[in-house]
Each structure stands twice: as structure tokens, then as C-alpha cells.
BAFI-18913 format. One record per residue: residue in one letter; z, y, x of N, C-alpha, C, O in turn. Coordinates in steps of 0.02 Angstrom, whole numbers, padded with zeros to 5 digits, always signed. Atoms other than C-alpha are relative to their C-alpha. Layout:
REM BAFI-18913
aZYXZYXZYXZYX
...
This chain:
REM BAFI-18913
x-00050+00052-00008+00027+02401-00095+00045+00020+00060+00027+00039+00115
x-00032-00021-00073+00164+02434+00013+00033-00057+00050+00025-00116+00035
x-00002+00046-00041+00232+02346+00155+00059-00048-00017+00066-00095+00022
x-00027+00044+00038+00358+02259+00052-00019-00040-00031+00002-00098-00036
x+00037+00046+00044+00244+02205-00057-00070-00051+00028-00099-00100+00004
x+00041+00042-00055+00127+02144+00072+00058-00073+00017+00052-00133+00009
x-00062+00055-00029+00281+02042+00134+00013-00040-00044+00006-00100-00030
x-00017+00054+00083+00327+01961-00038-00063-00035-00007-00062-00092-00029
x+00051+00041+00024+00160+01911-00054-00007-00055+00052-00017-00113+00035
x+00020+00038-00049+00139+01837+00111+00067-00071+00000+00064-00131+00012
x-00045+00054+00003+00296+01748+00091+00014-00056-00062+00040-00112-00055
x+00027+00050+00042+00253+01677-00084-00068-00039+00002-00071-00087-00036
x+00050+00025-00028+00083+01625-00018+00029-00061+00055-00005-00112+00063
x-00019+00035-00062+00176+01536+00125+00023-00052-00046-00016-00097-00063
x-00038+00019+00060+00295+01468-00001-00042-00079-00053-00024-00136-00070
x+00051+00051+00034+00142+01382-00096-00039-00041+00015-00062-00087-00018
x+00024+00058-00059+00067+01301+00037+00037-00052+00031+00020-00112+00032
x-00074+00061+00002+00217+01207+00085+00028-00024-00054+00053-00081-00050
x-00004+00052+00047+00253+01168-00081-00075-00048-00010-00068-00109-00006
x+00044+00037-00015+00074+01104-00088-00019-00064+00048-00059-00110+00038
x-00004+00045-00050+00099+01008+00061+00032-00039+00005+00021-00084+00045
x-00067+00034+00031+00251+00937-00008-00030-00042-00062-00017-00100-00078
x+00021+00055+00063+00164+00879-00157-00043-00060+00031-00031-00120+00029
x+00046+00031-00050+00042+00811-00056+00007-00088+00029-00015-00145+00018
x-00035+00055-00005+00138+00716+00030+00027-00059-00011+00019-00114+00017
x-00010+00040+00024+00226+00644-00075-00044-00042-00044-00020-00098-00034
x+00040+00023+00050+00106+00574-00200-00039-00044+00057-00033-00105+00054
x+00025+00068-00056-00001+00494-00028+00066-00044+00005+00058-00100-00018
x-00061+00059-00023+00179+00404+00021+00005-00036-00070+00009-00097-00068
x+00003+00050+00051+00180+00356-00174-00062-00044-00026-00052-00084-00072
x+00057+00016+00009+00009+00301-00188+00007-00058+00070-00007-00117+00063
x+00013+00046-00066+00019+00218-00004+00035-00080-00034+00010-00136-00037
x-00063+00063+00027+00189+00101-00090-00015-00038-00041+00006-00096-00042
x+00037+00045+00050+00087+00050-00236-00048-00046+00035-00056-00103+00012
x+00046+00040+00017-00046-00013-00152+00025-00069+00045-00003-00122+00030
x-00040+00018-00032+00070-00103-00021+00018-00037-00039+00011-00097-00028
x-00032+00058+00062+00146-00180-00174-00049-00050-00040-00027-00103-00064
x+00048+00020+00027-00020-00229-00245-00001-00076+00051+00025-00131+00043
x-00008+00050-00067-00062-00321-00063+00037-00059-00015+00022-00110-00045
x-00057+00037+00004+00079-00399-00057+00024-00046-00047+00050-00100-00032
x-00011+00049+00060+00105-00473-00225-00064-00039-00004-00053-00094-00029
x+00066+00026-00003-00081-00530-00212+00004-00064+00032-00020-00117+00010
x+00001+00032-00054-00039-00616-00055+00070-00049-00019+00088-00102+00006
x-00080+00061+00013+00134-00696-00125-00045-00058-00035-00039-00118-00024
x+00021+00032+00081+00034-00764-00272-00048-00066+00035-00041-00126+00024
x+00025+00054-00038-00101-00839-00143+00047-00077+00013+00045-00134-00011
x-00036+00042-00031+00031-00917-00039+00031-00049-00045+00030-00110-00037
x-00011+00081+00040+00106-01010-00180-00032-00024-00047-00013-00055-00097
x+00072+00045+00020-00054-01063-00228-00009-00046+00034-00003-00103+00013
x+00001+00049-00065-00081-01142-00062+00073-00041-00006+00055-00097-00024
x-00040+00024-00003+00097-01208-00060-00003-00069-00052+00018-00126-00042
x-00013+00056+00050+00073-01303-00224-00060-00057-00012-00059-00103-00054
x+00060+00021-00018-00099-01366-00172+00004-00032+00046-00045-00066+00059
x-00009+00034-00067-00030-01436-00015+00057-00045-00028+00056-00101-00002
x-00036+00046+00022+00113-01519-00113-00037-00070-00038-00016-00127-00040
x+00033+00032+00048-00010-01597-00221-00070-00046+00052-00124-00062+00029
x+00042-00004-00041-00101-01651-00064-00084-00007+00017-00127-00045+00039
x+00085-00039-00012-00258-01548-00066-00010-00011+00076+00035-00011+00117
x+00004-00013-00055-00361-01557+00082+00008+00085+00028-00004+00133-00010
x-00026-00040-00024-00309-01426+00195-00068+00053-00003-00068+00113-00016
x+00065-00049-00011-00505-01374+00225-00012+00037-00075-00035+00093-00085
x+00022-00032+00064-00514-01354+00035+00045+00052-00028+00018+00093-00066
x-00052-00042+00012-00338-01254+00008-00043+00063+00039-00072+00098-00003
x+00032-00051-00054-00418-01128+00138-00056+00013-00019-00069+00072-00004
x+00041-00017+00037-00580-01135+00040+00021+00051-00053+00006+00110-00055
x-00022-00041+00051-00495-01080-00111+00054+00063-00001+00060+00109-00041
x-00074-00064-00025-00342-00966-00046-00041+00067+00029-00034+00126+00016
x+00046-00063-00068-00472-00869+00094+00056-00016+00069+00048+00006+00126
x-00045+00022-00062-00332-00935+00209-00036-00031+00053-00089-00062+00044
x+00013+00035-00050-00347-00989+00378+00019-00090-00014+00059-00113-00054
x-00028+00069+00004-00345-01186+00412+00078-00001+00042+00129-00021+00013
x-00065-00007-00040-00201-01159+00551+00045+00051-00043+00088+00071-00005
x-00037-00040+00049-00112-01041+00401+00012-00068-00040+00065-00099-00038
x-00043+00035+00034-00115-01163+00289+00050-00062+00035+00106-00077+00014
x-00053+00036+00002-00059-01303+00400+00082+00018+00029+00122-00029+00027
x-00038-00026+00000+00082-01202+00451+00055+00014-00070+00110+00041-00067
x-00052-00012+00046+00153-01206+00273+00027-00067-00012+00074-00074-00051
């Protein structure tokens, strides 16, 4: 192998590791956004659970039973 070809290799080796690292990457930051979105919609869905449970005036101890909410969360809504 000559020292060109040493060099090409080393630089497509390099090459594939940074794309690797790139994939990488990205796919954790898209995986992180999903589950962020999961959370989040989980937690909307709670909240206007509790909201319509407190309109309907549930006790507060029992909204917080059923939500997993704090009592000072729910009476805050």
C-alpha cells in the first residue's frame, strides 16, 4: 500500500466516523423530541382533566388523587 493509499484510507475512515457521529446525533436529538412530545401531551391531557374536574367541583384532594397532581397544583388552576 502506498503512502497515498494509506492517506485515502485514513481519510475515508475519518470520514465515517463523523458521519457516524452525525447519524448519531441526530437520531438521539430525534428520539429526545418525541419523547418530549409524548411528556408533554400526557401532561396537557392531565391538566385538562384536572381543569374540568375542578369546574365540576371535584374535591381538590380527589382531582390530585386522580391527576397524580399536587394539591397546591391543582388549587392553582
Amino acid at each position: 500500500m502506498t503512502e497515498y493509499q494509506r492517506f485515502l484510507k485514513v481519510e475515508r475512515d475519518n470520514y465515517s466516523v463523523a458521519e457516524a457521529y452525525k447519524l448519531e446525533g441526530e437520531l438521539k436529538g430525534k428520539l429526545e423530541g418525541e419523547i418530549k412530545g409524548i411528556i408533554k401531551g400526557k401532561l396537557e391531557g392531565k391538566l385538562e382533566i384536572a381543569v374540568k374536574l375542578k369546574t365540576e367541583r371535584m374535591p381538590d384532594s380527589k382531582i390530585a388523587e386522580i391527576t397524580g397532581f399536587s394539591i397546591t397544583k391543582i388549587e392553582e388552576l
